[in-house]
Short mmCIF file of the C-alpha atoms (twelve columns), coordinates in Angstrom:
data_MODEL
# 
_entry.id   MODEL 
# 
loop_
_atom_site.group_PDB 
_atom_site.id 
_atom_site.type_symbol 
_atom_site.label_atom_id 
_atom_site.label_alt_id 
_atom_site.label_comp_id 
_atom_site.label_asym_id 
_atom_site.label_seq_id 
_atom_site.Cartn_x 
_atom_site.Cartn_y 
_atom_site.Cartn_z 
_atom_site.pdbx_PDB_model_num 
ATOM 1   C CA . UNK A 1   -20.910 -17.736 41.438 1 
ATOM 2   C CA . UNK A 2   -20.996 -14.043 42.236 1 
ATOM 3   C CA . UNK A 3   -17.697 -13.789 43.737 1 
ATOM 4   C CA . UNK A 4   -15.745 -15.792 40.443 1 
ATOM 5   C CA . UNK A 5   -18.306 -13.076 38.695 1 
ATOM 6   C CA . UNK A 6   -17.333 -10.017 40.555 1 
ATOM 7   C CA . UNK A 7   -13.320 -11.064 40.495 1 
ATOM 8   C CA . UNK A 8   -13.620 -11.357 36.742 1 
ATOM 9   C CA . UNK A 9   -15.342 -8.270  36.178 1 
ATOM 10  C CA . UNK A 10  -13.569 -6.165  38.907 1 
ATOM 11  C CA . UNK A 11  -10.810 -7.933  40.240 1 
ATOM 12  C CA . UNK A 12  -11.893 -8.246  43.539 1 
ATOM 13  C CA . UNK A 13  -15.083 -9.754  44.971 1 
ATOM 14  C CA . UNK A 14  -16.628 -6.880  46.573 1 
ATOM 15  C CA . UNK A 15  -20.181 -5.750  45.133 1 
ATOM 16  C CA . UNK A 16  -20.133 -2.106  44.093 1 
ATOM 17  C CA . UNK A 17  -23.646 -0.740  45.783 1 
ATOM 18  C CA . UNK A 18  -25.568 -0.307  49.026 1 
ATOM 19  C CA . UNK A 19  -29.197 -0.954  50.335 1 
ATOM 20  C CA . UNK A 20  -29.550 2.963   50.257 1 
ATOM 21  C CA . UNK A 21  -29.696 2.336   46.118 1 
ATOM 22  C CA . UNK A 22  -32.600 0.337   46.464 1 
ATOM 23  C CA . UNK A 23  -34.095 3.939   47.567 1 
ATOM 24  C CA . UNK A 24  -32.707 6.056   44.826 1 
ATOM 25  C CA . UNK A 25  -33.537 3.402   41.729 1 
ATOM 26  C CA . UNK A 26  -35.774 4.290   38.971 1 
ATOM 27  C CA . UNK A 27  -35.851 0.947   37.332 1 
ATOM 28  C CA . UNK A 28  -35.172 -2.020  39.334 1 
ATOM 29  C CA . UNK A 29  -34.212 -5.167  37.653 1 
ATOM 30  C CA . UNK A 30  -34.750 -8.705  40.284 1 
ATOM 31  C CA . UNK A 31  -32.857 -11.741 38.439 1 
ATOM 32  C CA . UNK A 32  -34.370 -15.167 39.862 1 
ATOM 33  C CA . UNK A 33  -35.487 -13.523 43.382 1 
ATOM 34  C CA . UNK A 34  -38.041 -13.060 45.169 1 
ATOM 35  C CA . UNK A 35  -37.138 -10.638 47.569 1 
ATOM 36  C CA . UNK A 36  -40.447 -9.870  49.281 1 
ATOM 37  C CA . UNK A 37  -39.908 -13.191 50.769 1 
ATOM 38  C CA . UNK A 38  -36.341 -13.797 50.979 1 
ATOM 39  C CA . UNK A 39  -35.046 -10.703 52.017 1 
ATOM 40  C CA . UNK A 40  -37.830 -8.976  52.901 1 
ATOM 41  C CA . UNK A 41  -36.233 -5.689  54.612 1 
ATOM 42  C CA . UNK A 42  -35.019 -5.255  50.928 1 
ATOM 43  C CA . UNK A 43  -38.233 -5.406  49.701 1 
ATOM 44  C CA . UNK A 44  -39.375 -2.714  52.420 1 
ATOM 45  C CA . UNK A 45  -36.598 -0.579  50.842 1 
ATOM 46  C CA . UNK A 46  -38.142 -1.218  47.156 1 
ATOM 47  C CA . UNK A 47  -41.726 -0.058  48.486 1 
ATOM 48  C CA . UNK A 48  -40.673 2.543   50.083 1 
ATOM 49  C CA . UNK A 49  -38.962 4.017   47.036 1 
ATOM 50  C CA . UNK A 50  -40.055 7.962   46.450 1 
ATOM 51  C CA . UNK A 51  -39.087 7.831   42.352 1 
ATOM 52  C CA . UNK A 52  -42.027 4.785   41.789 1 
ATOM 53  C CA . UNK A 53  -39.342 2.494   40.407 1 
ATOM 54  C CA . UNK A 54  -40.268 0.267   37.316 1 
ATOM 55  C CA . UNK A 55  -40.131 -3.176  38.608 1 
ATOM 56  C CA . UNK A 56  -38.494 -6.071  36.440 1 
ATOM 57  C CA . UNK A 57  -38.579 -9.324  37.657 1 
ATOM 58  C CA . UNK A 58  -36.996 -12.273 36.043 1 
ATOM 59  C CA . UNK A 59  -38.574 -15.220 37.064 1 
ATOM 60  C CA . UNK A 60  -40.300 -18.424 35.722 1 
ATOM 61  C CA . UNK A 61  -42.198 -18.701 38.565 1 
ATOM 62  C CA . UNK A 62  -45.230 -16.549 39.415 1 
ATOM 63  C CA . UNK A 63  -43.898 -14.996 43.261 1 
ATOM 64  C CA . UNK A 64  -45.006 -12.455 45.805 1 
ATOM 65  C CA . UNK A 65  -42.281 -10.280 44.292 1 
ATOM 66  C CA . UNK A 66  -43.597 -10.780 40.586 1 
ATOM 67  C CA . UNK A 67  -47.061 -10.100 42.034 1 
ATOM 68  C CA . UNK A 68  -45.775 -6.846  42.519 1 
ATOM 69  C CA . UNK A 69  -43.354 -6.118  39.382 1 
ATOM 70  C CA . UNK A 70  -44.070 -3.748  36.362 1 
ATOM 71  C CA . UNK A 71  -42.692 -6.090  34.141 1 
ATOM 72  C CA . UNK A 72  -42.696 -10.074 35.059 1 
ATOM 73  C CA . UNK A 73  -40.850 -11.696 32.647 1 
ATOM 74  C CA . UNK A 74  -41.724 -15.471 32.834 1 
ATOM 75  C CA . UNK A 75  -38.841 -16.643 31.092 1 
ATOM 76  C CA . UNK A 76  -38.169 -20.597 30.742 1 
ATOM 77  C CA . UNK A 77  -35.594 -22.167 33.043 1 
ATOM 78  C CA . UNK A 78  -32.262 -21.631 32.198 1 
ATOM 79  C CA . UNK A 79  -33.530 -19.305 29.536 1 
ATOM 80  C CA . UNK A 80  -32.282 -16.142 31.639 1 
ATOM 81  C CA . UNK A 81  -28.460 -16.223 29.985 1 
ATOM 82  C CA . UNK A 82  -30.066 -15.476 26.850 1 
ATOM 83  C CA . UNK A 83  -32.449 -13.137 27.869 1 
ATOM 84  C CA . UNK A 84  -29.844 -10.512 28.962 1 
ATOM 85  C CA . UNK A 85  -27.716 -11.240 25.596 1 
ATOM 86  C CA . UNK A 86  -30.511 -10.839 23.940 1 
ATOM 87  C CA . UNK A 87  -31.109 -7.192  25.716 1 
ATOM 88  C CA . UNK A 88  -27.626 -6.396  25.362 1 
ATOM 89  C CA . UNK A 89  -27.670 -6.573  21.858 1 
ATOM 90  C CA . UNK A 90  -30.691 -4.392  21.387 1 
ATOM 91  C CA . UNK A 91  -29.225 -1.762  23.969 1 
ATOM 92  C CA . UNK A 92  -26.389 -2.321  21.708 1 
ATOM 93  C CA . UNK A 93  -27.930 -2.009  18.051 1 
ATOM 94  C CA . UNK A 94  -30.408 0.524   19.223 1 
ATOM 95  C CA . UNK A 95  -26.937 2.615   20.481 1 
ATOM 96  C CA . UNK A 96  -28.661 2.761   23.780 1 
ATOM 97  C CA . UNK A 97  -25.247 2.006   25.125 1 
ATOM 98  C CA . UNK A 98  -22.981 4.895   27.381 1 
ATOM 99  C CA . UNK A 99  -19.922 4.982   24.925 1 
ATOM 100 C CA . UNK A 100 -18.316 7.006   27.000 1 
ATOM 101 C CA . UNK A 101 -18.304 4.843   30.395 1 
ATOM 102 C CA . UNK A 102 -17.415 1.723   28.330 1 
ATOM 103 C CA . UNK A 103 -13.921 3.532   26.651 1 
ATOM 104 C CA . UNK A 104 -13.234 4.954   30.084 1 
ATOM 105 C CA . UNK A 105 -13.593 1.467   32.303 1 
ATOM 106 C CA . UNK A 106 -14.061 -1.721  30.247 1 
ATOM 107 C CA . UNK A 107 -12.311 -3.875  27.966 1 
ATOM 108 C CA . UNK A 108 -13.363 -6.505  25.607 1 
ATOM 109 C CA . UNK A 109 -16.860 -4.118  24.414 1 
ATOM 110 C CA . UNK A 110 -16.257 -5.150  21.124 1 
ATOM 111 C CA . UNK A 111 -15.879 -8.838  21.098 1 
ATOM 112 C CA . UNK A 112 -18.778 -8.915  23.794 1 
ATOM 113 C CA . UNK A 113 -20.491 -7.095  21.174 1 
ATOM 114 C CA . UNK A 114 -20.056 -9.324  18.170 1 
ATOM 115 C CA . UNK A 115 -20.594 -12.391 20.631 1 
ATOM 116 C CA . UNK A 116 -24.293 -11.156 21.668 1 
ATOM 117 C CA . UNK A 117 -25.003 -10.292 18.333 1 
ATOM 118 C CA . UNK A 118 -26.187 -13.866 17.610 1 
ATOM 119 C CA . UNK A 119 -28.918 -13.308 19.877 1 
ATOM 120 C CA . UNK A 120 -31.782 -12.633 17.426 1 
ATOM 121 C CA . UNK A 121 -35.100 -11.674 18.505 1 
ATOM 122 C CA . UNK A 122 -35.832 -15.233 17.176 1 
ATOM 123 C CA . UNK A 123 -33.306 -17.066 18.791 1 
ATOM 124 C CA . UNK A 124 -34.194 -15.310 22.227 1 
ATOM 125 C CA . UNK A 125 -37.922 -15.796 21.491 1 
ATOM 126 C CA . UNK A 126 -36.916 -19.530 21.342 1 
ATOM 127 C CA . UNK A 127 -34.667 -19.640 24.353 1 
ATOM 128 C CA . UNK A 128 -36.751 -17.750 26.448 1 
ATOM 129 C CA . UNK A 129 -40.158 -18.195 25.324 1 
ATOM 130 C CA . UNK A 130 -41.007 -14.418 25.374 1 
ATOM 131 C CA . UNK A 131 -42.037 -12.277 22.771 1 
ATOM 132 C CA . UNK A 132 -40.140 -10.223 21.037 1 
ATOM 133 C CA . UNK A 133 -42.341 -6.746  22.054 1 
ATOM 134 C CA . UNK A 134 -41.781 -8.194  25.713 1 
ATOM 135 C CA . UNK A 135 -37.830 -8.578  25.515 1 
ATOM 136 C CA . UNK A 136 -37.850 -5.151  23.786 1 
ATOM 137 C CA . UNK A 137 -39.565 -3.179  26.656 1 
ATOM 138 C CA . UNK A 138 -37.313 -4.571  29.024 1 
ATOM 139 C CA . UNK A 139 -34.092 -3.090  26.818 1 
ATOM 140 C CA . UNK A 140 -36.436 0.354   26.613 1 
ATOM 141 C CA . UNK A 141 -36.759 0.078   30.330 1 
ATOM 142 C CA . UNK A 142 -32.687 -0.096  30.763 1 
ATOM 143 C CA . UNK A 143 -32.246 2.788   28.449 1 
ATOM 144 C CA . UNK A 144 -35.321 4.963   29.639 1 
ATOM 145 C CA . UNK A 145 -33.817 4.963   32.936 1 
ATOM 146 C CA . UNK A 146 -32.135 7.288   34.729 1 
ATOM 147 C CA . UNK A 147 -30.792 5.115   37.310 1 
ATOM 148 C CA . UNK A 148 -30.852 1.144   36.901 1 
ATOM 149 C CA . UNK A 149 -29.892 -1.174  39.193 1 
ATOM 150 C CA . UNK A 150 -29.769 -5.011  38.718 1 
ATOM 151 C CA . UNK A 151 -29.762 -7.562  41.281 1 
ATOM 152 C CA . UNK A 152 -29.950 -11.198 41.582 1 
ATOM 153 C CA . UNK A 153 -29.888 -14.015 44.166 1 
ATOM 154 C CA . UNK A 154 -30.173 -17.860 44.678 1 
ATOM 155 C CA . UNK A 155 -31.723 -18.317 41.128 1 
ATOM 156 C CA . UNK A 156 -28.323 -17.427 39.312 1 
ATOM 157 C CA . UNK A 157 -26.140 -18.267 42.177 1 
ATOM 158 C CA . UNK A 158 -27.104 -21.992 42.144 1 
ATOM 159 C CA . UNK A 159 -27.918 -21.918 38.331 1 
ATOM 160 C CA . UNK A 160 -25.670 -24.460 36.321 1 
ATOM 161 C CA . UNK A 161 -24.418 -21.226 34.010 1 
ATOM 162 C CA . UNK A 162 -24.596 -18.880 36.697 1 
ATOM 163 C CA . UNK A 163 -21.182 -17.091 36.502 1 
ATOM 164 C CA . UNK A 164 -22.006 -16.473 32.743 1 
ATOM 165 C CA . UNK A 165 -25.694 -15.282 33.880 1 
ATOM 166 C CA . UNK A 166 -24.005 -12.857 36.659 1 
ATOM 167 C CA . UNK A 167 -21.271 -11.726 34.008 1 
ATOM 168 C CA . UNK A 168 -24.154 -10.387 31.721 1 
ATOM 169 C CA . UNK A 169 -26.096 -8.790  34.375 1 
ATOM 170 C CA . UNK A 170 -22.840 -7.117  35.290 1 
ATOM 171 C CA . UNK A 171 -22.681 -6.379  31.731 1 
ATOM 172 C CA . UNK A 172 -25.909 -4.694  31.404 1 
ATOM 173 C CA . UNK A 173 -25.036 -2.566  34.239 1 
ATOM 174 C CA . UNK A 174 -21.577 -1.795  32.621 1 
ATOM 175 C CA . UNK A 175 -22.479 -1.265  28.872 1 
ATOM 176 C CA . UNK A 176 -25.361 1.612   30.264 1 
ATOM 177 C CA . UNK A 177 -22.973 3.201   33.085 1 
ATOM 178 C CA . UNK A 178 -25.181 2.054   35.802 1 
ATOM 179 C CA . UNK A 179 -22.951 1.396   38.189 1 
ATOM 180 C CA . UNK A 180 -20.881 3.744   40.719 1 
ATOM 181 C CA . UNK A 181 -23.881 6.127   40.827 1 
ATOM 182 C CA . UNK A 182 -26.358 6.231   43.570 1 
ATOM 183 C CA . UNK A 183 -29.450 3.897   42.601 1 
ATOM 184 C CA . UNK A 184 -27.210 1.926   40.202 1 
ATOM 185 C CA . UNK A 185 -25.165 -1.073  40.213 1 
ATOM 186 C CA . UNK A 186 -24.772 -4.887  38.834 1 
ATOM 187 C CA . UNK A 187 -25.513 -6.828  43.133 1 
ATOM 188 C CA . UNK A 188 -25.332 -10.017 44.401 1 
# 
């Protein structure tokens, strides 16, 4: 999953970060992980953040690691794909977005763009089952930070869609310029 993800996005399947930017991360978004438990020298790194990182996790389930988030976003299974549309097109309609970075290194914005934009607050709402004011502070979280970096494990990478899922967590991190900065990055 991540490395068909990662070739796509990059061209080669190598994932742009280090466990130093678990140390340097203001906002911290955990896709389908529970890394206290699964990785838990990780998770060492995470606590022993100086910058008090917001904590996103994720996760239908209720884990050690959501236990400890800011934000625990119990989303339904298979309701994550959504979820990050769904964010992507606020970041997008609220211009929360790093213009700049996108012109300079992707391709494709705008049809990404017009293909999230189906992804109501309603239709996420449904997909998900969050609320709207929930899905929202997680975009506002994203923006608000100075450096975000998203990470995900077994719960994408053995998901039925979970190159698409990876693809918009890259995304997220590409569409804010969180990535090739220390504390940033889209990781496997």
């Amino acid at each position: 999953t991540s490395v068909i993800a990662y070739k796509q996005a990059f061209g080669f399947d190598a994932p742009p970060y280090t466990y130093a930017d678990f140390d340097e991360s203001d906002a911290i978004v955990l896709v389908g992980s529970n890394l206290c438990i699964a990785h838990p020298i990780m998770w060492e790194r995470v606590m022993r953040n100086p910058h008090s990182p917001q904590i996103i996790v994720v996760d239908p389930r209720m884990t050690e690691t959501a236990m400890n988030a800011t934000q625990h976003l119990t989303v339904t299974p298979k309701g994550d794909q959504a979820l990050l549309y769904g964010v992507a097109r606020i970041l997008i309609a609220n211009g929360w977005i790093d213009a700049e970075y996108i012109n300079a290194h992707t391709s494709g914005f705008d049809e990404f763009a017009d293909y999230v934009a189906e992804y109501t607050d309603e239709c996420v709402e449904q997909e998900t089952g969050l609320p709207a004011d929930q899905i929202h502070r997680f975009a506002r979280t994203i923006h608000e930070g100075n450096r975000v970096s998203f990470w995900w494990t077994m719960g994408v990478n053995q998901s039925h869609q979970g190159v698409r899922t990876a693809q918009a967590i890259i995304n997220l991190a590409l569409m804010t310029g969180n990535i090739g900065r220390p504390g940033t990055g889209a990781n496997s």
